[in-house]
C-alpha positions, 0 to 999 in steps of 0.5 A: 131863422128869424121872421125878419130874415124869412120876409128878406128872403121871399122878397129877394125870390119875388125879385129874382123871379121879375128879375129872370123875367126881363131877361127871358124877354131880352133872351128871346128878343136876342133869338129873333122873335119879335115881341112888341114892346119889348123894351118897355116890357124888359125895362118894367120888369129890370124896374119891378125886380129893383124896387123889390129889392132896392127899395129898403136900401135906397131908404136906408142910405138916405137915412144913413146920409140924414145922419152922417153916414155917407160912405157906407155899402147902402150909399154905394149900392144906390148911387151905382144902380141909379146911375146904371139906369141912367146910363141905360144899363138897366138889367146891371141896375137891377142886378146890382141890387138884386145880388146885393140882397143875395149876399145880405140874405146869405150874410144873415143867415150865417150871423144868426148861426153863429149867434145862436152857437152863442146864445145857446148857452143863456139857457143856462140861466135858471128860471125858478129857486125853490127855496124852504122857508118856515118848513115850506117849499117856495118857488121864487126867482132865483134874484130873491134868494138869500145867502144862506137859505136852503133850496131843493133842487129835483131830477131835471131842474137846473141849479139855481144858484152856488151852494153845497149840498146838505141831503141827498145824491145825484148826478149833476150834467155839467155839460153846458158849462164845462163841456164835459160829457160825463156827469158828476156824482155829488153827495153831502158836503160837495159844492154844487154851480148854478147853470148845472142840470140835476138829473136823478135825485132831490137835493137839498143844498145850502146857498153860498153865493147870492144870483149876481155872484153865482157862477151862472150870472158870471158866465151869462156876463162873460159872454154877452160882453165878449162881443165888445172887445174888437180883435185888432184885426178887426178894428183895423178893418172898420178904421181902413174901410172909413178911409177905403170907402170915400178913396174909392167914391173919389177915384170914381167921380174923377174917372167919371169926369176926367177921361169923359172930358179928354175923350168925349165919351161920357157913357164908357167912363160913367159906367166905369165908374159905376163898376167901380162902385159895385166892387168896392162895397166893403161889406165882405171882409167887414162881415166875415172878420167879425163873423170869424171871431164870433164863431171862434168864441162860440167853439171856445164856449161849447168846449167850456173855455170862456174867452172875454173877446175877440181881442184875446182871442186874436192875442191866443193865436199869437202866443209863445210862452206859457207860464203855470202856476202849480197849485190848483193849476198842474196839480188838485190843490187839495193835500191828502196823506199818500202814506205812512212810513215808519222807523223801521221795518215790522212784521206784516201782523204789527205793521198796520197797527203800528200805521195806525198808532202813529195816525192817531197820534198826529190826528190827535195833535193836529185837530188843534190847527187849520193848516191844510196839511193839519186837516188832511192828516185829520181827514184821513184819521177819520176816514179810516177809523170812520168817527170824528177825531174828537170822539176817538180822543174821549178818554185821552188825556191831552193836555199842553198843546202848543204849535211851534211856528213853521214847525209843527205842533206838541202835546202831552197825550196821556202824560208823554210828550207827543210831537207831530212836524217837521224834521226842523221839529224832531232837530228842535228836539234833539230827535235823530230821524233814521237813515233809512228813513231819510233816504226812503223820502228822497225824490217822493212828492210832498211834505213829511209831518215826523211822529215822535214820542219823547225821544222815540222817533215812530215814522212819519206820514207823507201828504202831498198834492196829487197831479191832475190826470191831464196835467202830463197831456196838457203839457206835451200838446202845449208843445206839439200841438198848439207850438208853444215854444217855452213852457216855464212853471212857477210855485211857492212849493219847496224846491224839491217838490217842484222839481219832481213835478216838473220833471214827472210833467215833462217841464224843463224851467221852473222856479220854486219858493216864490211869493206872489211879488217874484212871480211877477217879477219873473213874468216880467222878465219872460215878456222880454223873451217874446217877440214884437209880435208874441204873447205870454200866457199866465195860467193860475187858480189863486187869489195870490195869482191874481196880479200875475193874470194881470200882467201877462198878456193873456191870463187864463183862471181855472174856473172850477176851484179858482177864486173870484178875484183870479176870474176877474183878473183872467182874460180866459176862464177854464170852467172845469180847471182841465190845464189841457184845454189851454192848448186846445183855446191856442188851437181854437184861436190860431184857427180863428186867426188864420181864418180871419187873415185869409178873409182879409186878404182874399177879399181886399186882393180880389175886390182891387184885381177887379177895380184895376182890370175894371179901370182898364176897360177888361171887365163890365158890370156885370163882373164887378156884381158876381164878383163882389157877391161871390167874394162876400159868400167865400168869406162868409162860408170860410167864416163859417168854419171857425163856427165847427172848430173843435 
C-alpha cells in the first residue's frame, strides 16, 4: 500500500470518527436528552468531518475548473456539499464528502492491486551483465554489452540478455515469462532469453541480441504501453460521461429553479437538485471499466500470454474464427528423421547395418546443402555415429556433387554414383521405387528423401515436423471452451502432409501449398464470414506470416521460436509457442468482457433508477450518497475478479 494511500486512509478514519460524532449528538438530542448548544455542537463536528475530507477535493475542483475541467466527479461533489449546507442539511454535506472519500479510498486500493499484478513483472528486467573481456569478468549494465560478447551468468541471477550457451548446464526458471511452472534444462548450443532465472549452474553463453533487442526490453515495453490502447467500451465510457455529466448539471439547475418558481418551495427543489448531483458522479463505471481490463491483461501476463491492450483484448471476447498457421504453430518446426525404410524386407541381424548404410550415404550427400531437411538427415548421422559427418567421410572418395533443383542431390562416393532425394529424382533417373515401398509411405507424415546407388534403389528415409504435445488440446478447447465456431488451418506444406495433421488434430478446413500472398488472400475471404460484430484470429510463427498477423483482426505470434517481424506484427505474443493457450486468452477476455459490460450496465442503470425516484421526491440524500457509494464498491469488487482470472 502506497504512503499516499495510507495518509488517504487515516484522514477518511479521523473524518468518519468527527462525522459519528455529530450524529451521536443529534441521536441523542432525538432521545430527549437536553445538551445545550447542540446545534452549534453537531454542526462543528458535520463542519470538522467535511473539511477533513472535502478540503482536497474542493482544491481539486477549483483547480480542474482553472484549467477547463468543469463537469468532472470533484465539480459535482462540491457544488452538492455546499449546497447542502446552504440548505441546511448539514449531516448530508458531510456525508457527501465523506463517502465520496470511502469510495475513492476503496477505488485506490484496488487499482494498486491491479497494478502491482502488472508490474510484477518489471522484475524481470536484469540489473547487471557479467561480461568477459580480456580474460576478466566485468560487471557492467546489461545496455553496455555487445553483440557477440561472451557473459557467465551464475546460480540464481537473471539472464541478462539473449544468447546461447557455450559451457555449462543448468536449469533455467521461465516462469516470469511464460507462465510455466516446470524449468527448462539448457546445455551447450541451446538459446537462452533474458528476464529467465538460472537456478544451479554457471553458464557461459554468447550474446545474440543487444539490451534494446533482447526479449526482456520487449516484453517490459509490451506491457507499460498495453495500458494506451483503450477498449471500445471503454472509450465509449469517458466520451458518454463528457456528454452524461454536463446533461445531469443542467437537469439540476433547471429542477432547482424551474418547480422552485411554480411552487414556491426553493428548499425541496434545491435539495432535489443537489441529490441529483450526488448520484451522478460518474466516477463508478468510469473506474471499474478501466480497472476490468487492467486486470484482464494482468491475468494474461501471469499466464504468459502478452496481450498489447484493452482494446484487443475487447476484440478476443468477440472472436469467431481462428486461422493456424502449421509450421512452428500446430507443429515444433524443427525436421528431424523419424525412420528408415528400406526395399525390401532383411534379416533382424542385417537390418540395422542396412539402416545404417543407406544413412550414411544420404549424410554423405546432403553436408553439401542447407536445406532444413539436408541438415536433419546430417544431424542425425552424427547422433548416431556420434562424429561429425565430416570425420566419418575421411577416406571416402566423394567427388562430382551437384544438387538437382527441387529434387535432390547426387555424387560419386568412391567411384558409384550415389542419389539422395525425391521420388522426382529416382524418376529423373530412371529408378523404379518398389510397390511395397509406395504403399508403406501412403498416409505417413512428412517428406521421403529416396537412396539409390547406380540403379539400385536401397530404401529411403522419412523426416518430418513433429506435432506439439498440446496441439490436439489446443484445438478442441477452441471448440469446447472458448466457442469458436470455425477453426481453419493454412500451410505451404504439401497437401498430403496437411491432411494427416488436420485430421490427426481434429480440424476439418484446411488449405496447403500457399505462399504467403494466398494465405492472405484466404484471410480475406474467412473476414467476410464473420459477423457485424466477430473477430478473426490469425495465429502464426514466421516472418512469411507477418502480413497474415496484419490483417486478421487479432493476430497472435508464437513468441518462444517466432521471428521478430511476426511479434511485432501480432497484437498478442505466446511467450512459450503452447497453441493451447490461445483459447485460454479468448476465455480470459470474454471474461473480461462480460465483466466490464455488467459494470457498465449495473452502474448506469442503478445511478438513473435513483435520479427518476429522486426527481419524484421518493428518495432523499442520503439515498442518492449510499447509493452512489455503494454502486461504485460493487463494480469496483466485480472488477476485482477479472485480477483472479485463470
Amino acid at each position: 500500500m502506497s504512503k499516499k494511500l495510507k495518509k488517504r486512509i487515516r484522514k477518511t478514519e479521523i473524518a468518519a470518527v468527527v462525522f459519528l460524532l455529530g450524529l451521536l449528538i443529534k441521536g441523542l438530542e432525538k432521545l430527549g436528552m437536553q445538551i445545550p448548544y447542540s446545534d452549534y455542537i453537531a454542526f462543528g463536528f458535520f463542519f470538522a468531518s467535511y473539511l477533513i475530507s472535502g478540503i482536497d477535493v474542493i482544491k481539486s475542483a477549483v483547480l480542474n475548473i482553472g484549467h477547463g475541467q468543469l463537469f468532472d466527479e470533484t465539480f459535482l461533489m462540491a457544488v452538492a456539499s455546499i449546497g447542502a449546507f446552504f440548505v441546511g442539511s448539514f449531516s448530508e454535506a458531510a456525508a457527501v464528502m465523506l463517502f465520496y472519500q470511502v469510495g475513492e479510498c476503496f477505488q485506490s486500493y484496488a487499482v494498486g492491486k491491479s497494478r502491482k499484478s502488472i508490474t510484477d513483472l518489471m522484475n524481470i528486467r536484469p540489473d547487471v551483465a557479467f561480461v568477459i573481456r580480456d580474460g576478466e569478468t566485468v560487471e557492467v549494465d546489461p545496455e553496455e554489452v555487445a553483440l557477440g560478447e561472451t557473459i557467465t551468468i551464475k546460480p540464481g541471477e537473471r539472464i541478462p540478455l539473449d544468447a546461447v550457451v557455450l559451457e555449462g548446464t543448468s536449469l533455467i526458471d521461465t516462469m516470469a515469462l511464460t507462465g510455466e511452472p516446470v524449468p527448462r534444462r539448457v546445455e551447450p548450443g541451446d538459446e537462452i532469453i533474458s528476464g529467465c532465472v538460472n537456478q544451479n549452474g554457471v553458464l557461459t553463453a554468447k550474446v545474440t541480441k543487444n539490451f534494446a533487442e533482447s526479449t526482456v526490453t520487449k516484453i517490459l515495453d509490451l506491457v507499460e504501453n498495453s495500458n494506451e490502447r483503450k477498449a471500445p467500451v471503454e472509450s465509449f465510457l469517458t466520451k458518454f460521461s463528457k456528454i452524461y455529466t454536463p446533461f445531469v448539471v443542467f437537469t439540476a439547475l433547471f429542477i432547482a429553479i424551474v418547480p422552485s418558481i411554480v411552487t414556491g418551495d426553493v428548499a425541496k427543489w434545491v435539495y432535489t437538485a443537489l441529490s441529483l448531483l450526488v448520484i451522478s458522479c460518474p466516477c463508478a463505471f468510469l473506474v471499474s471499466v478501466p480497472l476490468t481490463f487492467f486486470g484482464g491483461l494482468g491475468a494474461t501476463s501471469r499466464a504468459g500470454i502478452l496481450v498489447k491492450g484493452g482494446n484487443y483484448l475487447d476484440a478476443l471476447g468477440r472472436s469467431e474464427i481462428v486461422v493456424m498457421d502449421k509450421t512452428g504453430t500446430l507443429t515444433k518446426g524443427s525436421f528431424s528423421v523419424q525412420e528408415v525404410i528400406l526395399a525390401s524386407e532383411e534379416t533382424a541381424a542385417n537390418e540395422a547395418a542396412q539402416k545404417a548404410q543407406i544413412l550414411r550415404k544420404a549424410a554423405l550427400l546432403e553436408q553439401y546443402s542447407n536445406h532444413p531437411i539436408a541438415v536433419s538427415i546430417v544431424t542425425a548421422f552424427e547422433a548416431e555415429v556420434g562424429q561429425s559427418v565430416k570425420a566419418a567421410s575421411e577416406g571416402t572418395s566423394i567427388e562430382a556433387v551437384q544438387e538437382v533443383a527441387g529434387k535432390g542431390i547426387t555424387a560419386v562416393l568412391d567411384g558409384q554414383k550415389v542419389y539422395a532425394g525425391n521420388a522426382g529424382l529416382m524418376s529423373l533417373q530412371g529408378i523404379q521405387i518398389p510397390a511395397t515401398v509406395q504403399e508403406g509411405l501412403k498416409g505417413q507424415i512428412g517428406s521421403f528423401v529416396h537412396v539409390a546407388v547406380e540403379s539400385t534403389y536401397l530404401g529411403c528415409i522419412r523426416i518430418a515436423d513433429e506435432i506439439k504435445d498440446d496441439a490436439k488440446e489446443a484445438v478442441k478447447g477452441l471448440y469446447d471452451e472458448a466457442g469458436i465456431r470455425k477453426i481453419v488451418m493454412l500451410t505451404g506444406d504439401q497437401k498430403d502432409n496437411a491432411e494427416i495433421i488436420a485430421r490427426e488434430l481434429g480440424i476439418k478446413d484446411y488449405q496447403a501449398e500457399l505462399l504467403p500472398g494466398d494465405k492472405v488472400d484466404r484471410v480475406e475471404a474467412l473476414l467476410q464470414e464473420t459477423s457485424k460484430k466477430g473477430n478473426l484470429i490469425f495465429v502464426g510463427d514466421g516472418i512469411n506470416d507477418a502480413p497474415v498477423l496484419a490483417r486478421a483482426d487479432i493476430g497472435f505470434a508464437m513468441g518462444g521460436i517466432g521471428s521478430d517481424a511476426a511479434i511485432e506484427a501480432a497484437d498478442v505474443v505466446i511467450m512459450d509457442d503452447k497453441p493451447s493457450k490461445i483459447a485460454q486468452a479468448i476465455r480470459i477476455a470474454r471474461k473480461t468482457v462480460a465483466i466490464a459490460n455488467q459494470n457498465s450496465i449495473f452502474a448506469i442503470g442503478v445511478k438513473l433508477a435513483i435520479m427518476v425516484l429522486t426527481i419524484l421526491g421518493i428518495t432523499s440524500m442520503w439515498a442518492a450518497i449510499l447509493a452512489d457509494v455503494g454502486v461504485m464498491v460493487l463494480c469496483v469488487l466485480n472488477a476485482m475478479r477479472a485480477l483472479k482470472l485463470k
